[in-house]
C-alpha positions as CSV (number, residue, x, y, z in Angstrom):
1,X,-4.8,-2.9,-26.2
2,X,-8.3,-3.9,-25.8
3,X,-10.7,-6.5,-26.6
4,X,-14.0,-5.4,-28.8
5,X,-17.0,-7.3,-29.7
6,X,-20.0,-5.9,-31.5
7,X,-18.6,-2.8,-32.0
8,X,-18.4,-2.9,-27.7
9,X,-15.1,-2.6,-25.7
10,X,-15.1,-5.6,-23.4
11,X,-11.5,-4.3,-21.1
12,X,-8.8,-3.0,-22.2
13,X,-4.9,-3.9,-21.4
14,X,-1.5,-1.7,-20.9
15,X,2.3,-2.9,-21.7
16,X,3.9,-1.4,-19.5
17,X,7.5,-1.1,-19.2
18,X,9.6,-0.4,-16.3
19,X,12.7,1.9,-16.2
20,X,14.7,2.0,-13.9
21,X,17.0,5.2,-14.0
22,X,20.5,5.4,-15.7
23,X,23.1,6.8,-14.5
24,X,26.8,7.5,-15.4
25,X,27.9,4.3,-13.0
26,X,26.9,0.9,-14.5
27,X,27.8,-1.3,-11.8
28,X,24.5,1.4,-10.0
29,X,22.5,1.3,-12.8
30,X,22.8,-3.3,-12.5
31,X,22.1,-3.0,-9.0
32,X,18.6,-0.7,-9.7
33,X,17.7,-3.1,-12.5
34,X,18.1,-5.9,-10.3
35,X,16.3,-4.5,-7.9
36,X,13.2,-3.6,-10.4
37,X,13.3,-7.1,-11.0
38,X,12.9,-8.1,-7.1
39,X,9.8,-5.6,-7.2
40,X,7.9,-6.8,-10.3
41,X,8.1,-10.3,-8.7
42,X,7.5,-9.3,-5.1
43,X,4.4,-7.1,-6.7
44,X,2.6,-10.1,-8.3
45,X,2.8,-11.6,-4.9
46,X,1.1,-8.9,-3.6
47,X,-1.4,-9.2,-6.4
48,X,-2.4,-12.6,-5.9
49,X,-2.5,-12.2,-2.3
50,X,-4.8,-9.1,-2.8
51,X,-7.4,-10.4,-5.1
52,X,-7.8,-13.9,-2.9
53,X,-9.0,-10.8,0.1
54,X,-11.3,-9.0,-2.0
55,X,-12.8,-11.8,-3.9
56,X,-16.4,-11.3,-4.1
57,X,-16.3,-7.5,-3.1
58,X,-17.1,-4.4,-5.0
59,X,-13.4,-3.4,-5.4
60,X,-11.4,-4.4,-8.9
61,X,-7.7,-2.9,-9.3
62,X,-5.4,-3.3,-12.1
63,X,-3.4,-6.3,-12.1
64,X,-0.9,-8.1,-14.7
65,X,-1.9,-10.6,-16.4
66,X,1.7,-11.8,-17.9
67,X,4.9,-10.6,-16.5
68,X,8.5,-11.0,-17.6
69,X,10.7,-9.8,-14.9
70,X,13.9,-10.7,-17.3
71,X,12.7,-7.9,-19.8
72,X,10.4,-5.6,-17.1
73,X,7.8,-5.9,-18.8
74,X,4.1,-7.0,-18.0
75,X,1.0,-6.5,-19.5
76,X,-1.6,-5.1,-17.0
77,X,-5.9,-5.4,-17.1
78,X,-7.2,-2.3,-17.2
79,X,-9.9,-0.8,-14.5
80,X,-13.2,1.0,-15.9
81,X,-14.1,3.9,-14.3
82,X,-14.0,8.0,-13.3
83,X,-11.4,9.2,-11.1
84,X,-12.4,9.9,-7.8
85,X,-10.5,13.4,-7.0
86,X,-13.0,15.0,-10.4
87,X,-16.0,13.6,-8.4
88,X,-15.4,15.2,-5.2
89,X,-14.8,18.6,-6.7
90,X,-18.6,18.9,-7.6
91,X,-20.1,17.5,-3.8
92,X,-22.9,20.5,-4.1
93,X,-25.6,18.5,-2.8
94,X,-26.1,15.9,0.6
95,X,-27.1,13.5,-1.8
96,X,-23.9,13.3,-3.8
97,X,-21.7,13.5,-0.3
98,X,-23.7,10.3,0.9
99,X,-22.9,9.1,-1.9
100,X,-18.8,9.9,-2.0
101,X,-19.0,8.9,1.7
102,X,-19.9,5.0,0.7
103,X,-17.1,5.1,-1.9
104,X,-15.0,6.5,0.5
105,X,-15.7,3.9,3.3
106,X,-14.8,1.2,0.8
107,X,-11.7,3.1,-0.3
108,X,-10.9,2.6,3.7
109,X,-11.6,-1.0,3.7
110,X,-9.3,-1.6,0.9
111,X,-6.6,0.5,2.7
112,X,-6.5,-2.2,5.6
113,X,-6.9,-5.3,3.0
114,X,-4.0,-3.8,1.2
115,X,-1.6,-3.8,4.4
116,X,-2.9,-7.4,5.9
117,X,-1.1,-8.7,2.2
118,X,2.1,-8.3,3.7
119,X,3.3,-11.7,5.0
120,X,7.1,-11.1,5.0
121,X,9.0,-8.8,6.9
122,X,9.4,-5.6,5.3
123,X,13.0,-3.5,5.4
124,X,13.4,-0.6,7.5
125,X,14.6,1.7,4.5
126,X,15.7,4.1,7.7
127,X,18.1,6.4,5.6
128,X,16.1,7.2,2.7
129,X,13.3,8.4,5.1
130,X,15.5,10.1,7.1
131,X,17.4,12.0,3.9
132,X,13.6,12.9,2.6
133,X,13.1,14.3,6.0
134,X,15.8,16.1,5.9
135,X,15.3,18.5,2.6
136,X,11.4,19.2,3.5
137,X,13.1,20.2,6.5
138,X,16.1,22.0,5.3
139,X,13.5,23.9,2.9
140,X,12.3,25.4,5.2
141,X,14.9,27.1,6.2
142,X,13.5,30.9,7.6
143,X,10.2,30.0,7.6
144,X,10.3,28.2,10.7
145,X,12.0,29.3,13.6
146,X,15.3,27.5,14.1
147,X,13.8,26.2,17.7
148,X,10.3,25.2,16.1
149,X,12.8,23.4,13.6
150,X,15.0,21.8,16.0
151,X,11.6,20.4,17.6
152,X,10.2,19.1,14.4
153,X,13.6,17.1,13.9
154,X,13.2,15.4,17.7
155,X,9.4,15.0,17.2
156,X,9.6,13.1,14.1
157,X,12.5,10.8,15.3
158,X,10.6,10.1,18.4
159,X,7.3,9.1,16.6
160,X,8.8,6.8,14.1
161,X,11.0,5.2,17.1
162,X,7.3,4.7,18.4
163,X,5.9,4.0,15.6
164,X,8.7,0.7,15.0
165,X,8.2,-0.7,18.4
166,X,4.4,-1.5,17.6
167,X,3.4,-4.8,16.3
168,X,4.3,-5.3,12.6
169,X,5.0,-1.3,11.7
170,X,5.8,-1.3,8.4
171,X,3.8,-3.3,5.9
172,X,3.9,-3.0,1.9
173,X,1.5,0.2,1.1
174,X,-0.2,0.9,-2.6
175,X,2.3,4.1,-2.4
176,X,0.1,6.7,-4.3
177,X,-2.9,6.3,-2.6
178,X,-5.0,9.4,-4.0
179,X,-8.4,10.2,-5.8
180,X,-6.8,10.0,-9.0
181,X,-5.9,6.7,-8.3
182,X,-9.3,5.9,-7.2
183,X,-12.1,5.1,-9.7
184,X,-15.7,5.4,-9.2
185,X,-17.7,2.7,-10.8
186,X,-20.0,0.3,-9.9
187,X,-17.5,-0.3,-6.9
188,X,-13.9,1.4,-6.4
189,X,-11.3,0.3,-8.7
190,X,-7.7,0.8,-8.2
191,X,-4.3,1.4,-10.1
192,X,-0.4,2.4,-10.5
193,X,0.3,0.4,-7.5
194,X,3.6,0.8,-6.5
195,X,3.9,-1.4,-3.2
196,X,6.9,0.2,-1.9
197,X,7.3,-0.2,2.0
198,X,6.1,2.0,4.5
199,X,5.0,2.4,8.1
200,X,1.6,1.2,8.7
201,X,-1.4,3.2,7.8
202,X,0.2,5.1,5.0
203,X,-2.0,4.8,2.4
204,X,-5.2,5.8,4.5
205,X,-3.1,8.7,6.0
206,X,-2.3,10.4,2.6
207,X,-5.9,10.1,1.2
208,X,-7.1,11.9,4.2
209,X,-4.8,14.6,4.2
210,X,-5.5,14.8,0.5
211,X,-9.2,15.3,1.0
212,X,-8.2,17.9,3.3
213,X,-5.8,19.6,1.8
214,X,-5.8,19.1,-2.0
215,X,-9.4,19.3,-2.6
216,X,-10.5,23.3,-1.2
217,X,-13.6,20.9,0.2
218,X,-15.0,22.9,3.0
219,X,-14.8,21.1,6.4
220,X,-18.6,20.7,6.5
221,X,-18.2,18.2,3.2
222,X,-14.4,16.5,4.2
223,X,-15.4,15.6,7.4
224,X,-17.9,12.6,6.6
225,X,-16.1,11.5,3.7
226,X,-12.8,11.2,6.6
227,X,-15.2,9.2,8.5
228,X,-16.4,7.1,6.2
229,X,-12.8,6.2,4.8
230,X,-11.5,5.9,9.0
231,X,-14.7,3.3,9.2
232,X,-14.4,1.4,6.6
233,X,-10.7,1.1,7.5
234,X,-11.9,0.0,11.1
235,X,-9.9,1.7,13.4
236,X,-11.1,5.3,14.2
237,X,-8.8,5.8,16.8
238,X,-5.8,4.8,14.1
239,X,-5.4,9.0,14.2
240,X,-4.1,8.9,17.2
241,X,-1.3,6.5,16.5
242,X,2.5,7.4,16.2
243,X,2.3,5.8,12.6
244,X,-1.0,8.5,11.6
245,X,1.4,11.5,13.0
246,X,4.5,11.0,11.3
247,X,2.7,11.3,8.0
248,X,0.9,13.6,8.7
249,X,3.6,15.5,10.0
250,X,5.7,14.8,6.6
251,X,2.7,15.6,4.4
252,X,2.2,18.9,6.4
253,X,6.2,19.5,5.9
254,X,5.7,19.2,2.5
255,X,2.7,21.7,1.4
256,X,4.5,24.1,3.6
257,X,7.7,23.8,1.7
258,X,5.8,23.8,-1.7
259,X,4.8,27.0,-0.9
260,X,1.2,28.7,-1.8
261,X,-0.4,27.9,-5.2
262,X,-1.8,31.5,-5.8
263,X,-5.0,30.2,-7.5
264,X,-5.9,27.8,-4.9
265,X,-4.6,29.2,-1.7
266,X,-6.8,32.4,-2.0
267,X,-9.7,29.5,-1.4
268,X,-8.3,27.3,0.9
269,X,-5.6,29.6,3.1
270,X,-3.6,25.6,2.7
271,X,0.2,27.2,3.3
272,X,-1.6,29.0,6.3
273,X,-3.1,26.1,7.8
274,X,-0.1,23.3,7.2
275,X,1.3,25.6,9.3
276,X,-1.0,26.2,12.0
277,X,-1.3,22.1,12.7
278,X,2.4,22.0,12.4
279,X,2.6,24.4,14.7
280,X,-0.1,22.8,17.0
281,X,1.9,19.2,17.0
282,X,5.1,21.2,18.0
283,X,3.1,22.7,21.0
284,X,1.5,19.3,21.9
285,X,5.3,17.5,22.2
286,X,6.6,20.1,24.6
């Protein structure tokens, strides 16, 4: 939908729909569109919450303008803008990574506004991480060592034990937090939220290993763009944290198990060098 005058589009507007997915049992399938319906409410919440913190900033994201949780539905304002992940693919000159690096460092604000909206405590969903965990692990399967593997399991049960005994660890995250999401305008626009809950820092954690690994950037370009978005988040140290190194760990888990993309990996060597840092945090643990 969008609204036109003079021959100009003014914004435009999506109906979306949400679908929860069917299955043979209907008493599951009530119980997921019940719970679609606890997540379209909590998500305008979040909304609300969201544009009260950014009020006055540079930073628009897509938010409904009428919901019906009954039906699913809501109809959602559009965000202008280019998508962030075609921009940095073309970072030839110091002026244009200057550039990227301010969007970047208000990408990393936003991160941190994002997480502050949670007001509520969030549920520990404890066995769905630890049954994703599980297959990028069991994927690999003779391409780690069964004792490298056995120390991957430990590590990554002892960080997020860590990483739960901080102060409020998990928080409600934007849940696809990358430079497609991202668009480049007169500020950085946002959408597909999902707000699904997560330990703390996801969001900033995912675009940085993104940038890293997703983009075949060479160091000398993703490094100030990572500092930018760690500084506008406000907490450079944040790597550091039990939180930072379980996703990192899980995002590492999961390019390895993908496997190399034969176009992309002859540039980047990204198979190779997932796992040389997983490697690396195995050695540091012992």
């Amino acid at each position: 939908m969008r609204a036109t005058a003079d021959g100009r589009v003014l914004g435009t507007a999506f109906y979306k729909v949400m679908l929860p997915s069917t299955s043979g049992d209907p008493d599951r399938h009530l119980i997921r569109v019940d719970r679609a319906r606890t997540s379209l409410t909590r998500a305008i919440a979040l909304e609300d919450r969201l544009a009260a913190k950014l009020e006055g900033e540079p930073i628009v994201f897509s938010r409904a303008l009428a919901v019906d949780p009954e039906s699913l539905t809501s109809v959602t304002v559009g965000v202008p803008g280019e998508p962030l992940g075609g921009l940095v693919r073309h970072l030839l000159t110091p002026a244009r990574v200057r550039r990227a690096a301010g969007w970047l460092e208000l990408t990393g604000r936003v991160a941190r506004v994002i997480e502050t909206c949670t007001v509520e405590e969030v549920d520990d969903r404890e066995d769905e991480r630890s049954d994703l965990m599980d297959r990028r692990l069991d994927r690999l399967e003779g391409v780690l060592s069964p004792e490298t593997m056995d120390r991957l399991r430990r590590l990554l049960g002892d960080l997020y034990k860590e990483a739960l005994a901080a102060e409020q660890p998990l928080t409600y995250a934007h849940g696809d937090f990358s430079p497609t999401n991202l668009l480049v305008d007169e500020g950085i626009g946002l959408i597909d939220f999902e707000w699904v809950p997560r330990l703390r820092v996801f969001d900033l954690s995912n675009l940085v290993f993104r940038l890293e690994y997703e983009t075949a950037l060479p160091t000398r370009v993703v490094s100030p763009l990572v500092e930018a978005a760690l500084h506008g988040y406000g907490d450079s140290e944040v790597v550091a944290s039990p939180q930072w190194r379980f996703h990192r760990i899980s995002n590492l888990l999961k390019v390895v198990r993908d496997g190399p993309r034969p176009w992309y990996d002859r540039r980047s060597g990204r198979v190779r060098r997932g796992l040389g840092e997983l490697e690396w945090f195995v050695g540091r643990a012992q």
